[in-house]
TIFIGU-486581 format. One record per residue (C-alpha): x, y, z; residue in one letter. Coordinates in Angstrom, 1 decimal. Layout:
% residues N
       xx       yy       zz   aa
        X        Y        Z    A
...
END
This chain:
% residues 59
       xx       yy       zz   aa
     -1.6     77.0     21.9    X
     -4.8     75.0     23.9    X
     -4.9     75.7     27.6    X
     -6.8     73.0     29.7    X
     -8.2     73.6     33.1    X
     -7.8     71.3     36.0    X
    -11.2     70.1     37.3    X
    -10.7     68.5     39.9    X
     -7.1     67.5     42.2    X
     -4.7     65.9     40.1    X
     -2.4     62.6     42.3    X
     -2.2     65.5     45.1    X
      0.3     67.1     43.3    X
     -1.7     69.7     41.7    X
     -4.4     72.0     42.4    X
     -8.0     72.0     41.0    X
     -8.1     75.0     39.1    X
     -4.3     75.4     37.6    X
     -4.2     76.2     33.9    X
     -2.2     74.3     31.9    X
     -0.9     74.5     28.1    X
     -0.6     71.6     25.8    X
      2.9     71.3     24.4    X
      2.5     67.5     22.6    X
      0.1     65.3     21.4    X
      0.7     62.0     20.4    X
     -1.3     58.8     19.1    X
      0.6     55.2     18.5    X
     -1.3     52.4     17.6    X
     -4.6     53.9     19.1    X
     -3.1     54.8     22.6    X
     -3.0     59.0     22.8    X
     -0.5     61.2     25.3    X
     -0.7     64.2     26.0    X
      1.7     66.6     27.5    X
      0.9     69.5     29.7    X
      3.0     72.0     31.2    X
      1.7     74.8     34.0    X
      1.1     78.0     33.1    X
      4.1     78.9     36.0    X
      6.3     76.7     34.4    X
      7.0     74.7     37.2    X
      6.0     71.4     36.5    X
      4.9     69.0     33.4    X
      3.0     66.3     33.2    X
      2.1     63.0     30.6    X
     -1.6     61.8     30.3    X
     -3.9     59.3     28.6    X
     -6.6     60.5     26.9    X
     -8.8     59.3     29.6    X
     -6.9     61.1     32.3    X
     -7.3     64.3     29.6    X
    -11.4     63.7     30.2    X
    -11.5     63.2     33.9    X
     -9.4     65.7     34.8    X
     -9.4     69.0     32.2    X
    -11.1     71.0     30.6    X
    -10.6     73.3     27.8    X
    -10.5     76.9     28.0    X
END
């Protein structure tokens, strides 16, 4: 399973520096998703695949 970084604040809801695993990734009609959940398993979230560049980074 990938685990992402966060780099920087997420919406003030999470911290820079949470880990996070990728559960799903999708693509329709050129438009990716992915989902992340925290390594706590206390929260999820849905991102574009811009969102996925500004804000993680792989482990």
């Amino acid at each position: 399973m990938k685990r992402y970084k966060l780099i920087k604040n997420y919406k003030g809801i999470h911290k820079k520096g949470t880990i996070f695993y990728l559960i799903a990734e999708s693509e329709f009609i050129g438009v990716k998703e992915f989902v992340l959940q925290t390594k706590k398993i206390n929260g999820k979230i849905i991102l574009s695949e811009k969102e996925m560049r500004d804000y993680f980074r792989q482990l």
